[in-house]
C-alpha positions in Angstrom: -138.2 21.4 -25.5 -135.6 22.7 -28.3 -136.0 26.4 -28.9 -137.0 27.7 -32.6 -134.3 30.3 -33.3 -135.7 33.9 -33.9 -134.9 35.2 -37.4 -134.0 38.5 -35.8 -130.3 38.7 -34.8 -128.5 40.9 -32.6 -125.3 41.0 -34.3 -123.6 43.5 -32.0 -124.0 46.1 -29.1 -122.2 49.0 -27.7 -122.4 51.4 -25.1 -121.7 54.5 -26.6 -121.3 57.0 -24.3 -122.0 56.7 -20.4 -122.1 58.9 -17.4 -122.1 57.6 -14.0 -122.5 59.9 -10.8 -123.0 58.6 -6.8 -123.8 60.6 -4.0 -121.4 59.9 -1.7 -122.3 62.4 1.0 -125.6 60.3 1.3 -125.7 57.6 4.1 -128.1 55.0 3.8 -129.8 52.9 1.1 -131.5 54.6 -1.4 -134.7 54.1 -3.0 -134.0 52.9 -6.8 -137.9 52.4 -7.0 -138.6 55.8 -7.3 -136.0 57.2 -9.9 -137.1 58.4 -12.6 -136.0 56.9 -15.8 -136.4 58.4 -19.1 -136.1 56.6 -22.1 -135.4 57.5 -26.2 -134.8 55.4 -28.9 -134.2 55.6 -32.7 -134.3 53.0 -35.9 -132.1 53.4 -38.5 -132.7 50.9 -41.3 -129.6 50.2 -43.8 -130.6 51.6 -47.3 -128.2 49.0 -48.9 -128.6 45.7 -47.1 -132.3 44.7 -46.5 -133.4 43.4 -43.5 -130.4 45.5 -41.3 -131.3 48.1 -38.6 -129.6 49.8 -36.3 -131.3 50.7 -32.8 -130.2 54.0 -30.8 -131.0 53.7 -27.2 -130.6 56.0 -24.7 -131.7 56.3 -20.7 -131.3 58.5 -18.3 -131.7 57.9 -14.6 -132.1 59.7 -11.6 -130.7 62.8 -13.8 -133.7 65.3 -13.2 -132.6 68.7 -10.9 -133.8 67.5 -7.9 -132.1 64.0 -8.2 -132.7 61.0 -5.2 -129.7 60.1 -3.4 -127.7 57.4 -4.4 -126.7 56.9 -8.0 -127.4 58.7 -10.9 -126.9 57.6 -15.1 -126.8 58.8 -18.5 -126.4 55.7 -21.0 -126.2 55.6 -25.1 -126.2 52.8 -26.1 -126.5 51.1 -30.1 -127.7 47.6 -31.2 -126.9 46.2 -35.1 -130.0 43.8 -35.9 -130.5 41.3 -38.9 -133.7 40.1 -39.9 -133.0 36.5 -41.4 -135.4 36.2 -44.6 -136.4 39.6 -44.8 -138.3 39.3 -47.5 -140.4 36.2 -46.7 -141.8 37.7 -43.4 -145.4 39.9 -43.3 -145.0 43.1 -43.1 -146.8 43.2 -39.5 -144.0 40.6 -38.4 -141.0 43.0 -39.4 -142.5 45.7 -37.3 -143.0 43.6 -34.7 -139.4 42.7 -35.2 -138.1 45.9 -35.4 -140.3 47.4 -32.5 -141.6 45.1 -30.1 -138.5 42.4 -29.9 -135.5 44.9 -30.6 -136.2 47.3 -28.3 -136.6 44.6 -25.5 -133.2 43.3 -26.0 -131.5 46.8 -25.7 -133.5 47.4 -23.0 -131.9 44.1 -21.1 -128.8 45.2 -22.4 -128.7 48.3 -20.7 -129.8 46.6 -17.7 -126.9 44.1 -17.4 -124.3 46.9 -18.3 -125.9 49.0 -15.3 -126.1 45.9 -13.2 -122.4 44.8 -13.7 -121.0 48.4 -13.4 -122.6 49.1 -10.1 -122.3 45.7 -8.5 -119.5 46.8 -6.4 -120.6 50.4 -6.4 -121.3 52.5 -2.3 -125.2 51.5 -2.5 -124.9 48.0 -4.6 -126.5 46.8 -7.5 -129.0 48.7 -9.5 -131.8 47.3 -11.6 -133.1 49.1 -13.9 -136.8 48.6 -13.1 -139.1 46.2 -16.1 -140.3 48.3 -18.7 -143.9 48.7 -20.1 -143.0 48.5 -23.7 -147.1 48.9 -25.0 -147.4 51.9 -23.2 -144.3 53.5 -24.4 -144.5 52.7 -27.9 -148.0 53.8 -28.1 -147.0 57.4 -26.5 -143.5 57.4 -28.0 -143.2 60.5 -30.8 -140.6 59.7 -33.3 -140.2 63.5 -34.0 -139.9 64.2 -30.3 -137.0 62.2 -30.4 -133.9 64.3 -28.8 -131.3 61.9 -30.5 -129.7 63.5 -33.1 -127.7 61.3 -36.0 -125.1 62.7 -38.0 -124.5 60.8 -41.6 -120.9 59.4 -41.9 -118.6 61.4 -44.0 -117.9 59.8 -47.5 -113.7 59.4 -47.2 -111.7 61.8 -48.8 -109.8 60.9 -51.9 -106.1 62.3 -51.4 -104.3 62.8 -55.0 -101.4 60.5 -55.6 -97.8 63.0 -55.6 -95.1 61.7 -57.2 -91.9 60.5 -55.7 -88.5 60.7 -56.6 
């Protein structure tokens, strides 16, 4: 069966920043299953092009004091999304857009780039484990959030000096 393309388009992604730590006086296989993996996100629509958003992710892994042996992450990641036909979607069809099918992709995102950069790594390959998107975005506070955006500087205007 041909696919019917989704009017939501990821139009770029970027790991922003990443920190990646193993424990190499551990001996053994660790046990990925029980790290802990915090999670934060943030939307930032674009005041002057409707239907464009920008998604802040960011995970950390195994990162808590008393961390599990093996390997331990810190990931920031950003996603540019288009909604196709902004305007002719229902409202409760953007937010699932924005929320419920954005978010997902990041998420797998994140999990290839973690996947590819360990897949050669002391204890293997790391999966980041599926994620109960429901349950976090019913207990997910917006104004919890600890990702902090700073607004882009408007460019500075030099004055023109006159040459001889």
């Amino acid at each position: 069966m041909e696919i019917k393309k989704s009017d939501l388009i990821l139009e770029d992604f970027n790991v922003l920043n990443f920190s990646f730590r193993t424990d190499n006086g551990f001996e053994g296989i660790p046990d990925f299953h029980n790290y802990i993996v915090d999670m934060d996100y943030k939307i930032l629509m674009n005041k002057e092009k409707i239907g464009e958003f920008i998604n802040i992710l960011a995970m950390n892994i195994n990162t808590q004091k008393l961390r599990l042996p093996g390997y331990s992450f810190s990931i920031l990641s950003s996603g540019k999304f288009l909604i196709k036909n902004f305007d002719s979607h229902p409202e409760d069809e953007k937010t699932n857009f924005i929320f419920r099918s954005s978010l997902p992709m990041m998420i797998a995102n994140c999990r290839a780039f973690l996947s590819n950069v360990t897949a050669f790594g002391k204890f293997g390959k790391y999966s980041l484990p599926s994620v109960d998107i429901t349950h976090f975005l019913n207990n997910y506070k917006p104004e919890e959030s600890k990702i902090k955006i700073v607004e882009k500087s408007k460019p500075v205007k030099l004055k023109k000096t006159k040459t001889n």
